[in-house]
C-alpha positions as CSV (number, residue, x, y, z in Angstrom):
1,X,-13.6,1.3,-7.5
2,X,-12.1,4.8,-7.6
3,X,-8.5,5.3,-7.4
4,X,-8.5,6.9,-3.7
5,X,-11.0,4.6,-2.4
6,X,-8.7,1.9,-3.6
7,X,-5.2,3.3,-2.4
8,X,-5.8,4.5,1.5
9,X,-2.7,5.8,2.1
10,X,0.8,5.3,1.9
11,X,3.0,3.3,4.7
12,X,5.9,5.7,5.5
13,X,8.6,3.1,7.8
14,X,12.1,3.6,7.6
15,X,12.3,0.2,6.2
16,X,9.8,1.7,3.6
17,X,12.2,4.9,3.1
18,X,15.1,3.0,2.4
19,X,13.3,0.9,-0.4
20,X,12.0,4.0,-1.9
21,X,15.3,4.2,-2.9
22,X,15.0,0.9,-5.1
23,X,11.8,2.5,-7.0
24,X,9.8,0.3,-4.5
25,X,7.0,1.9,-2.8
26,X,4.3,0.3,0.1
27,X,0.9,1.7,0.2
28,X,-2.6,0.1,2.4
29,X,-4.5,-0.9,-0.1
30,X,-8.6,-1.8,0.1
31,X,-8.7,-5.5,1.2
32,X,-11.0,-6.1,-1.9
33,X,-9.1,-4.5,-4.3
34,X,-6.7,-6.9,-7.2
35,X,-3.4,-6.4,-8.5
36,X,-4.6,-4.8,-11.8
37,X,-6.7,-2.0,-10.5
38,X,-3.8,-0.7,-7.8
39,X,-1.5,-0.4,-10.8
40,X,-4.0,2.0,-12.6
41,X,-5.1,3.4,-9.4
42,X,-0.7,4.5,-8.4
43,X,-0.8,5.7,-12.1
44,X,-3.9,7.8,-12.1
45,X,-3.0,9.1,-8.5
46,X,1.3,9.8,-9.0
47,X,1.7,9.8,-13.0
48,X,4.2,7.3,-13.1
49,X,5.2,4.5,-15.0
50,X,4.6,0.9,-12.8
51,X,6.8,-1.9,-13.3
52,X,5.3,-4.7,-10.9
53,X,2.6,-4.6,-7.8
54,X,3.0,-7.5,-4.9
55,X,0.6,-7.8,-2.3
56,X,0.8,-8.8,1.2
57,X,-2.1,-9.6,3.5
58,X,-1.5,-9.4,6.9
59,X,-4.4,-10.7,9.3
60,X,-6.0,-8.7,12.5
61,X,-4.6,-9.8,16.2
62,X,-7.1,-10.3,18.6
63,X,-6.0,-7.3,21.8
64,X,-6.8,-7.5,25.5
65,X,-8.1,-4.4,26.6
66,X,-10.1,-3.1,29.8
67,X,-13.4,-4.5,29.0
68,X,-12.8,-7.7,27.3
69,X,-11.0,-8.8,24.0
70,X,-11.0,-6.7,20.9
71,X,-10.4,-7.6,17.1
72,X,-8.1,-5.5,14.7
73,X,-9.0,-5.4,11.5
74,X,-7.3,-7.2,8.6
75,X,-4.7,-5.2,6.4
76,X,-3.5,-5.6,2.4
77,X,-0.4,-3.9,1.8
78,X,1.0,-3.3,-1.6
79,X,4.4,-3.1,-2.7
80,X,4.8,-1.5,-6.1
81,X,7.7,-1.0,-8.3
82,X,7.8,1.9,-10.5
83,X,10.1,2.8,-13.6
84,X,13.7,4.0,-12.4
85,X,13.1,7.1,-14.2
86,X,9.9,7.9,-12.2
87,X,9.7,8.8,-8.6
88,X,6.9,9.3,-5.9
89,X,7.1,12.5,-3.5
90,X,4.9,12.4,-0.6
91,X,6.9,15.4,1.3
């Protein structure tokens, strides 16, 4: 997979904010995508140095709407840790 298939987009929270401050960053990752190709991917993408990637999977709700029931879609988070030297700037 290429590096911006595999990295959607990044998940700006304020909880997220205030860990960007730790070097920690979250970013939606593809749901088929493993721990070894986000680290290349954040490198290719930001330049920086990448200490540790965690994932978190969090499974789709089921939502009521007018017409029936709908299904949202499962997400994969990452959490990745860069070098304290490095930083990522999305603004």
């Amino acid at each position: 997979m290429e590096a911006t298939t595999v990295i959607r987009r990044p998940l700006l929270t304020e909880k997220n904010t205030d860990a960007a401050e730790l070097n920690r960053y979250v970013f939606e990752v593809d749901r088929r995508a493993r721990k070894p190709q986000i680290r290349q991917a954040i490198v290719e993408l930001y330049g920086v140095r990448v200490e540790s990637v965690s994932t978190i999977r969090r499974k789709g709700k089921t939502r009521r709407t007018r017409w029936g029931y709908r299904y949202t879609g499962d997400v994969k988070k990452a959490i990745v840790k860069v070098h304290p030297e490095d930083r990522i700037e999305f603004f």
